[in-house]
mmCIF entry with sequence, helices, sheets and N, C-alpha, C, O atoms, coordinates in Angstrom:
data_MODEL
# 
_entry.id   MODEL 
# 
_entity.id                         1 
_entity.type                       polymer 
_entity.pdbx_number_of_molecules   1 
# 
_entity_poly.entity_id                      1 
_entity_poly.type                           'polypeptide(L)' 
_entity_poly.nstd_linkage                   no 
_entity_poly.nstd_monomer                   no 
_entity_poly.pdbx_seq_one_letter_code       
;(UNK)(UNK)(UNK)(UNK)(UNK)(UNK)(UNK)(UNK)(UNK)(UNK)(UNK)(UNK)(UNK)(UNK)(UNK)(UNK)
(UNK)(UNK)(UNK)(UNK)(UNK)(UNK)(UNK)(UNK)(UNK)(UNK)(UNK)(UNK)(UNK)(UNK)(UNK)(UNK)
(UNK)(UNK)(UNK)(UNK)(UNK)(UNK)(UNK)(UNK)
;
_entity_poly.pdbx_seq_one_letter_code_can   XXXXXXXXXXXXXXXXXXXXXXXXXXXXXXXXXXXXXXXX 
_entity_poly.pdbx_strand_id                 A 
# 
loop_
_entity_poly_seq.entity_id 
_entity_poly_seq.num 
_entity_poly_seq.mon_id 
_entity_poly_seq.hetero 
1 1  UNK n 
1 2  UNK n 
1 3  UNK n 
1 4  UNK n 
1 5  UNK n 
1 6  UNK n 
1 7  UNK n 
1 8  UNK n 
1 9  UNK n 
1 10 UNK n 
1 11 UNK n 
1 12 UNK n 
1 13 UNK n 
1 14 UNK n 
1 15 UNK n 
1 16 UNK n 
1 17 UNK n 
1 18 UNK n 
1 19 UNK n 
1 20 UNK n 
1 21 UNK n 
1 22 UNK n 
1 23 UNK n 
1 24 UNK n 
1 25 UNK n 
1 26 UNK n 
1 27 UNK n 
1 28 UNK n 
1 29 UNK n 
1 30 UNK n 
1 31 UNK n 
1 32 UNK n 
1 33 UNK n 
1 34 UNK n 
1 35 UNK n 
1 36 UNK n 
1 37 UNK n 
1 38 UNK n 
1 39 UNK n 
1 40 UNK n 
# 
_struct_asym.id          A 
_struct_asym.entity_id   1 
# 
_struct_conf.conf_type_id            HELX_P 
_struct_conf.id                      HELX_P1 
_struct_conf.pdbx_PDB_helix_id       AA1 
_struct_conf.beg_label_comp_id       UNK 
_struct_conf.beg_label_asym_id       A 
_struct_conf.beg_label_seq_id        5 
_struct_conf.pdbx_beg_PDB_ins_code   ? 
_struct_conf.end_label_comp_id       UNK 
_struct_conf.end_label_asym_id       A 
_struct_conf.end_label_seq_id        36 
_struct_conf.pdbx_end_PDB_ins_code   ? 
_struct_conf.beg_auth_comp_id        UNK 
_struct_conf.beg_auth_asym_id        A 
_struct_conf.beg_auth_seq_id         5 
_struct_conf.end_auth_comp_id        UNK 
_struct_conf.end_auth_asym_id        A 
_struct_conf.end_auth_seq_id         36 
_struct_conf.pdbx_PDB_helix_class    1 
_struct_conf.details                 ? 
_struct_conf.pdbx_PDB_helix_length   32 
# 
_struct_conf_type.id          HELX_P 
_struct_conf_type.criteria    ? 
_struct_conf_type.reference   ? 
# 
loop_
_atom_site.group_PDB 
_atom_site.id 
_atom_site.type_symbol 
_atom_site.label_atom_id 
_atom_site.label_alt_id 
_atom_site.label_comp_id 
_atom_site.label_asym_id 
_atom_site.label_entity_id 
_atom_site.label_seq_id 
_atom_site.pdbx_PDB_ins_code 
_atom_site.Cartn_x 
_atom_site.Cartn_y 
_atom_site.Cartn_z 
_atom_site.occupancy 
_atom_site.B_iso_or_equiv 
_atom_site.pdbx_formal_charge 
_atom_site.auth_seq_id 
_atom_site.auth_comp_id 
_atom_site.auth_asym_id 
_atom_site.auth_atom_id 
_atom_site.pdbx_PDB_model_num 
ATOM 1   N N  . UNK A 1 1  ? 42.565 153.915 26.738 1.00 0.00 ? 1  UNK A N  1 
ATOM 2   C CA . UNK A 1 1  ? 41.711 154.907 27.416 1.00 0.00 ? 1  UNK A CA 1 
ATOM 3   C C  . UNK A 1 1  ? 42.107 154.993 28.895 1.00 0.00 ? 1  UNK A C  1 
ATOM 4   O O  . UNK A 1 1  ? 42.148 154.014 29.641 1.00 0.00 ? 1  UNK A O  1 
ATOM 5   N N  . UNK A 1 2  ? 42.402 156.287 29.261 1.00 0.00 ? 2  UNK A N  1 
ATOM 6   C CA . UNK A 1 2  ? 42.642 156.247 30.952 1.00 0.00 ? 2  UNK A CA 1 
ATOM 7   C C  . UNK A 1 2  ? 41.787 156.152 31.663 1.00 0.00 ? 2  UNK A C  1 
ATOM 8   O O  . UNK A 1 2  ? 40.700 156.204 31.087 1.00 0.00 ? 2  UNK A O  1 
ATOM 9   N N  . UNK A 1 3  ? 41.736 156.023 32.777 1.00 0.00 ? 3  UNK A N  1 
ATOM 10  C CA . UNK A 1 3  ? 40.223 155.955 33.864 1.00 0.00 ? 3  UNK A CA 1 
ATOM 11  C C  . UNK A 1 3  ? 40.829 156.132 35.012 1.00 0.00 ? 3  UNK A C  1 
ATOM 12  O O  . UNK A 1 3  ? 41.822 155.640 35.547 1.00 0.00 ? 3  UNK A O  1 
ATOM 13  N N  . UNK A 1 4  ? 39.821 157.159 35.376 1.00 0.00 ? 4  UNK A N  1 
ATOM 14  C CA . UNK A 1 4  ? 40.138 157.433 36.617 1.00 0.00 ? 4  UNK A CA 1 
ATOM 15  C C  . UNK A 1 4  ? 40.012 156.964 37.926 1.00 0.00 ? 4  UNK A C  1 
ATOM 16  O O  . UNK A 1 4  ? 38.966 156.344 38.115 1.00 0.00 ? 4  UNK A O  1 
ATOM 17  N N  . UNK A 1 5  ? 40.982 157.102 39.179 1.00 0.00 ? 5  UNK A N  1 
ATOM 18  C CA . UNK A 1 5  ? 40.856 156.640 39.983 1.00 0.00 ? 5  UNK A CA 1 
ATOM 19  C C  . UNK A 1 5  ? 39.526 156.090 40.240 1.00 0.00 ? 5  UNK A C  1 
ATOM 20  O O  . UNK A 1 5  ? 39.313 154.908 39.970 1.00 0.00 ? 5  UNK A O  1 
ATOM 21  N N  . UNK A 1 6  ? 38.591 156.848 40.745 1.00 0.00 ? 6  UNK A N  1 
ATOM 22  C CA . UNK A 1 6  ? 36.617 156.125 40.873 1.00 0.00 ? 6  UNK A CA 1 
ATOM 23  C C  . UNK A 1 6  ? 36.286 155.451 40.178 1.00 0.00 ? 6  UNK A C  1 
ATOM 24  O O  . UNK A 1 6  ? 35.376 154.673 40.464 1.00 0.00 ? 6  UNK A O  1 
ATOM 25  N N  . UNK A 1 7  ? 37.038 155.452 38.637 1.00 0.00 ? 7  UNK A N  1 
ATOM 26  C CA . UNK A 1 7  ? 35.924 154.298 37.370 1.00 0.00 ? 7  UNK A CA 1 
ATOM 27  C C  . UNK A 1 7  ? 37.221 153.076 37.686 1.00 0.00 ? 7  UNK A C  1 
ATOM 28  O O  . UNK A 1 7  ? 37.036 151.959 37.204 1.00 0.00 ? 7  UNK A O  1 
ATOM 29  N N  . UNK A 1 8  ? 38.369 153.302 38.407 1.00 0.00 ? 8  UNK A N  1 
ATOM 30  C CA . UNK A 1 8  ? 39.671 151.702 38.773 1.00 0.00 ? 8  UNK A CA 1 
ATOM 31  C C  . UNK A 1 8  ? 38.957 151.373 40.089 1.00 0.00 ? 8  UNK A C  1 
ATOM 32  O O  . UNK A 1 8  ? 38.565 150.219 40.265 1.00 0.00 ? 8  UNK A O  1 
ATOM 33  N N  . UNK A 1 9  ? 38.739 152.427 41.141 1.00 0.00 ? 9  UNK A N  1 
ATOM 34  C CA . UNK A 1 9  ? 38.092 151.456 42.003 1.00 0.00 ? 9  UNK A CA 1 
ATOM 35  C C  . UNK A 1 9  ? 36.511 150.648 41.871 1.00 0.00 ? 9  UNK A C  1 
ATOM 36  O O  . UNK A 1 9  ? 36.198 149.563 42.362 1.00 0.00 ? 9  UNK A O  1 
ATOM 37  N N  . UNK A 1 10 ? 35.753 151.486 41.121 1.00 0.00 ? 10 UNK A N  1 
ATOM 38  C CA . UNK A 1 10 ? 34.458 150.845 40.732 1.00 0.00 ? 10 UNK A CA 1 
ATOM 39  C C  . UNK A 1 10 ? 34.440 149.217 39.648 1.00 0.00 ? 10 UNK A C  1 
ATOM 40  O O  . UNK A 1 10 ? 33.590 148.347 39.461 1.00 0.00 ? 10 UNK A O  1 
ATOM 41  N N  . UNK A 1 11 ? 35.642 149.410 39.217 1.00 0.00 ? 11 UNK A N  1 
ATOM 42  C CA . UNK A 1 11 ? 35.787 148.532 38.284 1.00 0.00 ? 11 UNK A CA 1 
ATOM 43  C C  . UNK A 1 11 ? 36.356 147.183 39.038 1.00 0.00 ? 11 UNK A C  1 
ATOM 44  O O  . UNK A 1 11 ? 36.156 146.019 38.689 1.00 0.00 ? 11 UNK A O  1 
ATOM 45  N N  . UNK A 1 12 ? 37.372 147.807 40.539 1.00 0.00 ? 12 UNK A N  1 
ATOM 46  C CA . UNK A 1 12 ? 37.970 146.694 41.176 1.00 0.00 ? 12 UNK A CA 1 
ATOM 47  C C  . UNK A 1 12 ? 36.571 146.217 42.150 1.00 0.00 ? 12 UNK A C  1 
ATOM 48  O O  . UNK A 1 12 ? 36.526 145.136 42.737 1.00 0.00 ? 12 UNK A O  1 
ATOM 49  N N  . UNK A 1 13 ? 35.681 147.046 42.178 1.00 0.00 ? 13 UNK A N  1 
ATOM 50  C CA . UNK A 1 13 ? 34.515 146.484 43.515 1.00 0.00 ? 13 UNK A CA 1 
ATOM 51  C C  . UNK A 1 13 ? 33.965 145.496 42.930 1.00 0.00 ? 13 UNK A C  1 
ATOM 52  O O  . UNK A 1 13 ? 33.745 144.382 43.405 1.00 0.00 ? 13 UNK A O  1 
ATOM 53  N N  . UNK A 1 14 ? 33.647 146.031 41.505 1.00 0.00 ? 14 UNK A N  1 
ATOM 54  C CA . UNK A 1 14 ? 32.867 144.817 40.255 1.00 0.00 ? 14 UNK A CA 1 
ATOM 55  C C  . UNK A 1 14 ? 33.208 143.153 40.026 1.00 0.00 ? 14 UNK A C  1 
ATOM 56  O O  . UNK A 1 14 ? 32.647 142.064 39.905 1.00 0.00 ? 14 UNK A O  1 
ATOM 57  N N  . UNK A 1 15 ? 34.705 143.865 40.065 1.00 0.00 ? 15 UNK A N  1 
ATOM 58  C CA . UNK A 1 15 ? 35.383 142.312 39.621 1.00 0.00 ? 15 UNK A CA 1 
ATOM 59  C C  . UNK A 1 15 ? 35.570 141.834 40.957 1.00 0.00 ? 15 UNK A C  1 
ATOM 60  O O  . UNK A 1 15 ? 36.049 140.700 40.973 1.00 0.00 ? 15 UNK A O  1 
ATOM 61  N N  . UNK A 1 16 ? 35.394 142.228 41.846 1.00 0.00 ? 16 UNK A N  1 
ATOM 62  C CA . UNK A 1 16 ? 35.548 141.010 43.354 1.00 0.00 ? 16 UNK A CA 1 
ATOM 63  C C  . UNK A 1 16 ? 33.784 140.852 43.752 1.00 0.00 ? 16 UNK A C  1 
ATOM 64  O O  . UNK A 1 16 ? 33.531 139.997 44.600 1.00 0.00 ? 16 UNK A O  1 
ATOM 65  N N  . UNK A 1 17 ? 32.908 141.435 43.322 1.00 0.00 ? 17 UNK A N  1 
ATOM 66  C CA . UNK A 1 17 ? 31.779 141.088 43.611 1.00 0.00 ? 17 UNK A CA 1 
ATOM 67  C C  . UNK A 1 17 ? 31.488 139.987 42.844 1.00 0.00 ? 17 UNK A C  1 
ATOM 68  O O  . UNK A 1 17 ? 30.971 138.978 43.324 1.00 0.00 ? 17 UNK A O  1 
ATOM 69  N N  . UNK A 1 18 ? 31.893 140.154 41.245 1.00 0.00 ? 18 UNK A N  1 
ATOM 70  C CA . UNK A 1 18 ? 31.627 139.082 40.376 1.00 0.00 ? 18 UNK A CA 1 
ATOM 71  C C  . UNK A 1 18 ? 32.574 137.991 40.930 1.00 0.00 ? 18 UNK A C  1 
ATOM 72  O O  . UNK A 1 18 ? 31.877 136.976 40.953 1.00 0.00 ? 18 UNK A O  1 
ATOM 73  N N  . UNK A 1 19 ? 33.914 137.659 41.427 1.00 0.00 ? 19 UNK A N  1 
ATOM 74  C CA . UNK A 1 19 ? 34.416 136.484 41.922 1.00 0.00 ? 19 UNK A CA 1 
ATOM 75  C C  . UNK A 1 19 ? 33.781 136.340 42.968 1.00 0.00 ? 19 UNK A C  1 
ATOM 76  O O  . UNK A 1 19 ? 33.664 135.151 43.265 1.00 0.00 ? 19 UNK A O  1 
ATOM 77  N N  . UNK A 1 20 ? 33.212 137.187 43.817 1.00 0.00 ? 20 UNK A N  1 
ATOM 78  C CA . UNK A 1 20 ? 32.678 135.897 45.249 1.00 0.00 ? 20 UNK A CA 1 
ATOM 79  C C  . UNK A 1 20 ? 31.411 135.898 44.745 1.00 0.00 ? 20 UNK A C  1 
ATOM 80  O O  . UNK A 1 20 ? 30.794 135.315 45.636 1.00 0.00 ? 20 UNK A O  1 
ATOM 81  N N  . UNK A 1 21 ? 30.406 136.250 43.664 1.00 0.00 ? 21 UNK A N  1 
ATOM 82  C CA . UNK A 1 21 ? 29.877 135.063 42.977 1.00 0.00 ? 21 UNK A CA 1 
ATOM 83  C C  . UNK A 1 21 ? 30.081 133.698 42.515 1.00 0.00 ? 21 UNK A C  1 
ATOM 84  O O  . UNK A 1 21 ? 29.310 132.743 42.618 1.00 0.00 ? 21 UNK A O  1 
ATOM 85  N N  . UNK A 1 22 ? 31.446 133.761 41.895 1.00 0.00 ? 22 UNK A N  1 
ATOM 86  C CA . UNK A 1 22 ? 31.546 132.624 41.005 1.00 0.00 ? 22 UNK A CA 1 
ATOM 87  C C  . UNK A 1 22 ? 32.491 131.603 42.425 1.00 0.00 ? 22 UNK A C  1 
ATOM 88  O O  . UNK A 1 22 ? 32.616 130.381 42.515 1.00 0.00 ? 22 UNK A O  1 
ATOM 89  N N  . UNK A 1 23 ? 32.805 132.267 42.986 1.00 0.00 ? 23 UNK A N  1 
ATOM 90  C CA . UNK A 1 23 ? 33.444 131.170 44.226 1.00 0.00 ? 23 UNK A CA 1 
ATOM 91  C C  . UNK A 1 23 ? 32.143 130.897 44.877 1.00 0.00 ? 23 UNK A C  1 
ATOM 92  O O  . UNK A 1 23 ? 32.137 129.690 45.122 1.00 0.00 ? 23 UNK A O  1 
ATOM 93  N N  . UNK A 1 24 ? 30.999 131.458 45.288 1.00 0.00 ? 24 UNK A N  1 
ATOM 94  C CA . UNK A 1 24 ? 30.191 130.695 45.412 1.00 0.00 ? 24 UNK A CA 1 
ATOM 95  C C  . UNK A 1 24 ? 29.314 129.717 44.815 1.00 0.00 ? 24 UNK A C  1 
ATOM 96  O O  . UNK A 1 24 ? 29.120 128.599 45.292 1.00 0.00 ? 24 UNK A O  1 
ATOM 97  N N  . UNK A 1 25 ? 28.679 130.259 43.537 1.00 0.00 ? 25 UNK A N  1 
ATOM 98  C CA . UNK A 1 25 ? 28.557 128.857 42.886 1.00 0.00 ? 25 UNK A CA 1 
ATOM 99  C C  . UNK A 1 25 ? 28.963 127.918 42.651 1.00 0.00 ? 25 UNK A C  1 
ATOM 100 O O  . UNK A 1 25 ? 28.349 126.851 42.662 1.00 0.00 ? 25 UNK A O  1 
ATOM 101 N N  . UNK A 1 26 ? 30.438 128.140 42.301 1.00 0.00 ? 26 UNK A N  1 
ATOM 102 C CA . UNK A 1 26 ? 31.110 127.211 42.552 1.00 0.00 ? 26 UNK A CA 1 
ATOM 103 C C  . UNK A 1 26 ? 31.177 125.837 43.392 1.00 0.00 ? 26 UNK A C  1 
ATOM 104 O O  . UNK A 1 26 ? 31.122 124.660 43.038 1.00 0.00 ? 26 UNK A O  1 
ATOM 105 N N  . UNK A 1 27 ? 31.339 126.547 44.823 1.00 0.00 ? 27 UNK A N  1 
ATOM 106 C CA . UNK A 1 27 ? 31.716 126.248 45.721 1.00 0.00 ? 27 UNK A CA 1 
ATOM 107 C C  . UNK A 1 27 ? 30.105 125.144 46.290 1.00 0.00 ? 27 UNK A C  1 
ATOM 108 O O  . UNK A 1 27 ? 30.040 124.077 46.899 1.00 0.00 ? 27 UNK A O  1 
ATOM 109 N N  . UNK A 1 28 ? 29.025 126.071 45.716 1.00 0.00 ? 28 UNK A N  1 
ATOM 110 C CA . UNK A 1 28 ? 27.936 125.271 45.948 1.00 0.00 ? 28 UNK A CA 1 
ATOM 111 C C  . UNK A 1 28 ? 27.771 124.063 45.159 1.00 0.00 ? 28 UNK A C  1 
ATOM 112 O O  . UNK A 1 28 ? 27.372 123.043 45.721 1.00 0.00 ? 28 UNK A O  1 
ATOM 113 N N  . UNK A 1 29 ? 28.135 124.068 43.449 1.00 0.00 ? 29 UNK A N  1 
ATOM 114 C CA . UNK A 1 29 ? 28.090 122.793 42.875 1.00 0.00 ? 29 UNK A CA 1 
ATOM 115 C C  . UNK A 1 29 ? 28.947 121.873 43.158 1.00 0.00 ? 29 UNK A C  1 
ATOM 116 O O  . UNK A 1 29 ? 28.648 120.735 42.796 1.00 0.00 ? 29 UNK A O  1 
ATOM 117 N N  . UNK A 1 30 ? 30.177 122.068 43.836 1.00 0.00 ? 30 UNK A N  1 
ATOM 118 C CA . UNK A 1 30 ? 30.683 121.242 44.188 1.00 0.00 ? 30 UNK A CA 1 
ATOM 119 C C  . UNK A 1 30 ? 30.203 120.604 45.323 1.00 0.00 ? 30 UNK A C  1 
ATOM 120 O O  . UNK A 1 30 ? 30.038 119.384 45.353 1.00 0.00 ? 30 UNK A O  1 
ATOM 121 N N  . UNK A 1 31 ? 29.984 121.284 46.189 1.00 0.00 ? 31 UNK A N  1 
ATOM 122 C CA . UNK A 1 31 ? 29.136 120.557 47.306 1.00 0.00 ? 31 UNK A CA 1 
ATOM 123 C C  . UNK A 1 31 ? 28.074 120.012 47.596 1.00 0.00 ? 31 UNK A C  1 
ATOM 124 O O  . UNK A 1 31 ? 27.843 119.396 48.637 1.00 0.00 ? 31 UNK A O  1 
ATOM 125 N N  . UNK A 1 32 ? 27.129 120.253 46.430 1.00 0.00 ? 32 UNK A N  1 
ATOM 126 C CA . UNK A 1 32 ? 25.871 119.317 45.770 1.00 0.00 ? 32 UNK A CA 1 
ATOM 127 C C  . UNK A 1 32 ? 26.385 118.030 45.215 1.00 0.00 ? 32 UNK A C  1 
ATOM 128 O O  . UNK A 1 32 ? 25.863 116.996 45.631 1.00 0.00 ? 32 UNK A O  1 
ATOM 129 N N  . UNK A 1 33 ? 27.197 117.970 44.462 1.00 0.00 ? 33 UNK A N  1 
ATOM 130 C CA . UNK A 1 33 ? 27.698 116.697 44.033 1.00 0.00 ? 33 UNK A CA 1 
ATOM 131 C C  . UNK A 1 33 ? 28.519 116.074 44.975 1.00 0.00 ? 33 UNK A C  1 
ATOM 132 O O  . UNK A 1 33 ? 28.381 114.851 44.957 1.00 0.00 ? 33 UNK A O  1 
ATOM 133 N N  . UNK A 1 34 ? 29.010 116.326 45.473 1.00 0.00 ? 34 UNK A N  1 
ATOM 134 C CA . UNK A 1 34 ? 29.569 115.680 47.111 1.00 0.00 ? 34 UNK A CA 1 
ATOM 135 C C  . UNK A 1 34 ? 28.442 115.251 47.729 1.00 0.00 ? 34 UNK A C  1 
ATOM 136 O O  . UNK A 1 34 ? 28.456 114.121 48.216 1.00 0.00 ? 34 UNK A O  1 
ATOM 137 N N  . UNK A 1 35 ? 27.258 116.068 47.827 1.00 0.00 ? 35 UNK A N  1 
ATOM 138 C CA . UNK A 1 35 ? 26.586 115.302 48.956 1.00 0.00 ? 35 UNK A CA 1 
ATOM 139 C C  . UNK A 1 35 ? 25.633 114.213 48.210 1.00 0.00 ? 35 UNK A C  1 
ATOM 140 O O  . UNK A 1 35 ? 25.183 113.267 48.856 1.00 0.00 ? 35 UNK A O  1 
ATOM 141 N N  . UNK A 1 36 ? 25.275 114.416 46.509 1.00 0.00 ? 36 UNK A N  1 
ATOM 142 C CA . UNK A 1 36 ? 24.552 113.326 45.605 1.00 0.00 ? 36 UNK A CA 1 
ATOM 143 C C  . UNK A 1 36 ? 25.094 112.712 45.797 1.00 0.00 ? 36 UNK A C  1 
ATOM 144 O O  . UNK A 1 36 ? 24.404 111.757 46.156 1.00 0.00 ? 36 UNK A O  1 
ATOM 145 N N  . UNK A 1 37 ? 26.682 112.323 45.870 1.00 0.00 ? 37 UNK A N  1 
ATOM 146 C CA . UNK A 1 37 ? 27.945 111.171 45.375 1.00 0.00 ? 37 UNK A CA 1 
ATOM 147 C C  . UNK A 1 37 ? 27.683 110.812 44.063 1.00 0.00 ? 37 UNK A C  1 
ATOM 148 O O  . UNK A 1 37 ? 27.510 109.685 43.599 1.00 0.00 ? 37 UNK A O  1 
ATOM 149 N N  . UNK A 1 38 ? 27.670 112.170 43.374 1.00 0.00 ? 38 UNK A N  1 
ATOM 150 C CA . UNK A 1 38 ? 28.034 112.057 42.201 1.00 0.00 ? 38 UNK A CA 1 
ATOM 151 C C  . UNK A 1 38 ? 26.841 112.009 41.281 1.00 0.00 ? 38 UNK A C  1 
ATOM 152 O O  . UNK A 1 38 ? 25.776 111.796 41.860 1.00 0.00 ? 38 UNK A O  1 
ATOM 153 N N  . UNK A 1 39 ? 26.775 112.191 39.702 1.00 0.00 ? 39 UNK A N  1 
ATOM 154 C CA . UNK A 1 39 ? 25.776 111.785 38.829 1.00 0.00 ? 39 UNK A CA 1 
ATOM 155 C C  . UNK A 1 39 ? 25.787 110.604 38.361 1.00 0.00 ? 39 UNK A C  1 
ATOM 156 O O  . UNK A 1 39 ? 26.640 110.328 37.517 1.00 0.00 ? 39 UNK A O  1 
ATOM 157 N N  . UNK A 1 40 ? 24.878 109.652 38.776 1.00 0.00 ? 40 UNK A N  1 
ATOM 158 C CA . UNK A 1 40 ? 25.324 108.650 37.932 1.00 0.00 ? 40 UNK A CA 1 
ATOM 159 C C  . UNK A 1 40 ? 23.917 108.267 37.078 1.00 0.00 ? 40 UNK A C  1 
ATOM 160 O O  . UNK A 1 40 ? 23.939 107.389 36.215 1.00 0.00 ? 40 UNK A O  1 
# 
C-alpha cells in the first residue's frame, strides 16, 4: 500500500514519540534500580 507523504511523516512523528517514550522508561527503570542497588 503507498502512503503518502503526510500519512510517512505522521507515521515518522509516531514512531519517535513512541521511542522517547520507551528511552524514557527505560532510562527511568534503570535508574531506580541504581539508586535501590538492586532487587534483592
Amino acid at each position: 500500500m503507498a502512503q503518502t507523504p503526510e500519512q510517512r511523516k505522521a507515521n515518522l512523528k509516531l514512531g519517535l514519540v513512541l521511542a522517547s517514550v520507551a528511552v524514557v522508561l527505560g532510562v527511568g527503570f534503570v535508574v531506580k534500580i541504581a539508586l535501590l542497588g538492586g532487587v534483592h
